[in-house]
N, C-alpha and C positions, 0 to 999 in steps of 0.2 A: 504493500500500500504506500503511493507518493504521500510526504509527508509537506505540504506546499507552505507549511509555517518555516520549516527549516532551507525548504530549497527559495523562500524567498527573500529570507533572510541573510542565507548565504551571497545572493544574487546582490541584493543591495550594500553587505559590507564589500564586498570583491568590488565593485563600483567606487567606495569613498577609499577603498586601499590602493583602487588602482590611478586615483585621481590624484593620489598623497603622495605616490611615487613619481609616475612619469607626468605628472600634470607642471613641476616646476620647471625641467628637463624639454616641454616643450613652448611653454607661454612665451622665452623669450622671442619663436620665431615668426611671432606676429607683431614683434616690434623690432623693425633691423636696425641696426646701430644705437640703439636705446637700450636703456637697463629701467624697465619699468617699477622694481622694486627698488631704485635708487632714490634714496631721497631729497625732494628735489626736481624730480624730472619731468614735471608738470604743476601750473599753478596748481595751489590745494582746493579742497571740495567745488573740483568742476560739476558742472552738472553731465548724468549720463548721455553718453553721446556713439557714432557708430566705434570710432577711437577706443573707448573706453563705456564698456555697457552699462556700468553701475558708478560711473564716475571717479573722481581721484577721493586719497583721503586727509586727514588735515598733515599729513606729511608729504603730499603733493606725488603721491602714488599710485598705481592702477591698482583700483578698488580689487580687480578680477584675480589679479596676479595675486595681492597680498593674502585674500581669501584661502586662494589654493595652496600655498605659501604654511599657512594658518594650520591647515587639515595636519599637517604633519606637526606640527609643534604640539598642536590638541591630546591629536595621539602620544606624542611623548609623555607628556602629564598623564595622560590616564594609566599608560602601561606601567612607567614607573610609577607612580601610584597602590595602583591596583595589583601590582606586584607586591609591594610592601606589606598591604595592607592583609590582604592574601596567605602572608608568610606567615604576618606576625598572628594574624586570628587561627591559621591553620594551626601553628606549635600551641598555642594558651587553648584553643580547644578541643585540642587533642589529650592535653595533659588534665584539664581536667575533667573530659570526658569520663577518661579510662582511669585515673588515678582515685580521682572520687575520693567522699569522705573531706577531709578538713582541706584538704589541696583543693576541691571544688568548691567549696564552701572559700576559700578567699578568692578564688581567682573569681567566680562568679560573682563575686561583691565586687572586684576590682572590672569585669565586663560591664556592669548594671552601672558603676560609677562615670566609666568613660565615655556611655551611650548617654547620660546626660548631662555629662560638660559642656557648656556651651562655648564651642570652637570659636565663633565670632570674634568675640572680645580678646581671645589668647590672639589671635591671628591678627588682628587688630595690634595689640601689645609690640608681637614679633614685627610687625611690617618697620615697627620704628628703629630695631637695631641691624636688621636685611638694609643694607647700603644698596643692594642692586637683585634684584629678583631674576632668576632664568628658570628654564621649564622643570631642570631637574629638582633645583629649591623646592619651587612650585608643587610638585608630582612627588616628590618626599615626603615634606609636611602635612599632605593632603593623606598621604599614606600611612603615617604616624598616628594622625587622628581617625582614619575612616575605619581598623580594624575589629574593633569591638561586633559589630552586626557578623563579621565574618565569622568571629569566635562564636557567638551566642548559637548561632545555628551549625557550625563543626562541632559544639559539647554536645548539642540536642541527638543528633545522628549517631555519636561515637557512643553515647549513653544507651541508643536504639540497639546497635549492630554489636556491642559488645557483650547483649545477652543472646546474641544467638549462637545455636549449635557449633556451630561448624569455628567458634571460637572457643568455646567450652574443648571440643575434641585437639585445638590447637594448645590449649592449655596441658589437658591430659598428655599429649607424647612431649609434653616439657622444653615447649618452643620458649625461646626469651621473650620480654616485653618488644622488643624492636621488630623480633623476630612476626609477633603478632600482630602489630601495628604496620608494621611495610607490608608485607604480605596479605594478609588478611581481611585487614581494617579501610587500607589505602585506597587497594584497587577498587572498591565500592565506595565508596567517599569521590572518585575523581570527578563523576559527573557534578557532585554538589559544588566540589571544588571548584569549576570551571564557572558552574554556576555566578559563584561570590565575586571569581577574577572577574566577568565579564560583565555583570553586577556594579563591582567596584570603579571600573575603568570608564564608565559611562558619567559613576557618579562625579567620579572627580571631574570629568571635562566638564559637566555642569556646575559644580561647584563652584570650579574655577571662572566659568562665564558670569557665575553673578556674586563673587568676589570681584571681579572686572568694573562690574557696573557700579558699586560704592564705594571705591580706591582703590581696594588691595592689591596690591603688586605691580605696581607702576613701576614704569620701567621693563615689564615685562615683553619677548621678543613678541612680532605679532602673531598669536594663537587666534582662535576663534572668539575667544573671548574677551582679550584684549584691544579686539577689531572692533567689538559691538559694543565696548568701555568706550573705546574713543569717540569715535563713528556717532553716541549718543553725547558724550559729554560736549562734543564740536557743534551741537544743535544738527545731525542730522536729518534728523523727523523735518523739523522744519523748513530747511531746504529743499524737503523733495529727496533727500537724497534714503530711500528706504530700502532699497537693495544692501545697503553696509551693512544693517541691521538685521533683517528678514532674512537671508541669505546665508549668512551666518550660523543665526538660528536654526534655521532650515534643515541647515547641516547635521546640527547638532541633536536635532529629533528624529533623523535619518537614523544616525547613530544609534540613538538609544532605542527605535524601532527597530531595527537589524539585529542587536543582540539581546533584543526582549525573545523576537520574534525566534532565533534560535533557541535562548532557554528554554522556552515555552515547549517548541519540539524535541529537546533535549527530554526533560521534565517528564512529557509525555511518553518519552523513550522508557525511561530506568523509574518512571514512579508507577507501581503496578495498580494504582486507583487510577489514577489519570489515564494509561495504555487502556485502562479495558472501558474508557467511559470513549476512547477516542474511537475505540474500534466500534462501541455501540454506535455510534453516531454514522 
């Protein structure tokens, strides 16, 4: 049975990956002898025109180019990010999945604590001693802060899978803890895992897009987010100039539909409530 949530979501991120790649590689050769991501190389917020479809930006650059430009810096923040974030909720919900008793008992007060710290104002604090922000900062910090949801749901699972059989008889022939957990525990845990990275990597580009929009990380290279920071603070709405904005956006609900739209068939893949409700249908 085609599964057209996955093969369309496939369809769409191979689209914004394949735009993130060779999309820089070729933008320059509709401008010959021009560097359109130079800054400078056109008065700032023209309006759109055949030259330039969604116009320049307040740094006197082809909206199109910097956009496309943007995709790939986006993505850098999410993966490193989402990376981090990934790791670190994987190891703290792993351990107190399986380890349980007074180990789960803090680390789960220490998860329930970090899902309600209010990021803003920390990040807000940090923006003042970060002299110069770039994507990896960015996609670190974001990383630092976003792992708790990854934990909260890697204990719930581990706490699940750790009473079954087929763990109990890895116990009985006197496998080790590591032995139990890589082996046994992992290979059923990947789908969730993949889950949380691709979860995570969405959220942080969004994050990051509306940190944009009320200061944080200025100075930042231009991402997607940092496009529709400026793009908004320049008066763009009012211009006419709505493509900066829109388009950006755009982008960035692409994204997070692409790798909804795989969870979703992932989900439906390895969750046996879900697999028999999809085949009912």
């Amino acid at each position: 049975m085609i599964n057209w949530k996955l093969l369309l979501g496939i369809l769409l991120l191979t689209i914004i990956l394949f735009t993130a790649a060779i999309g820089p590689m070729i933008t320059p050769s509709f401008f010959p002898g021009e560097d359109p991501a130079q800054v400078g190389s056109y008065p700032s917020l023209e309006s759109p025109s055949p030259q330039h479809p969604l116009g320049t930006d307040t740094l006197g650059r082809d909206a199109v180019v910097i956009i496309i430009n943007g995709i790939r810096l986006s993505l850098v923040i999410g993966v490193v990010g989402g990376i981090i974030s990934t790791l670190i909720g994987v190891t703290i919900g792993f351990i107190a999945g399986y380890v349980g008793k007074r180990t789960d008992t803090v680390l789960r007060v220490i998860i329930d604590m970090v899902l309600v710290i209010p990021v803003l104002p920390l990040l807000l604090l940090m923006s003042l001693y970060i002299p110069k922000w770039d994507v990896v900062t960015m996609g670190v910090l974001l990383g630092i802060f976003g792992w708790a949801f990854v934990a909260r749901t890697t204990r719930a699972q581990v706490l699940s899978l750790r009473e079954r059989s087929y763990v109990d008889l890895a116990r009985l022939n006197s496998e080790g803890t590591l032995e139990i957990i890589f082996e046994e525990l992992l290979p059923g845990l990947l789908p969730y895992i993949f889950l949380g990275l691709a979860g995570a990597m969405v959220g942080n580009m969004l994050i990051e897009a509306g940190l944009q929009l009320i200061g944080i990380g200025a100075g930042l290279p231009p991402t997607l987010g940092s496009i529709m920071g400026r793009a908004y603070g320049a008066g763009a709405l009012s211009l006419g100039l709505y493509g900066q904005i829109l388009v950006p956006a755009g982008i960035l609900v692409a994204m997070f539909l692409a790798l909804n739209l795989i969870n979703m068939a992932l989900e439906e893949r390895f969750n046996p409530r879900l697999r028999a409700f999809a085949e009912e249908r």
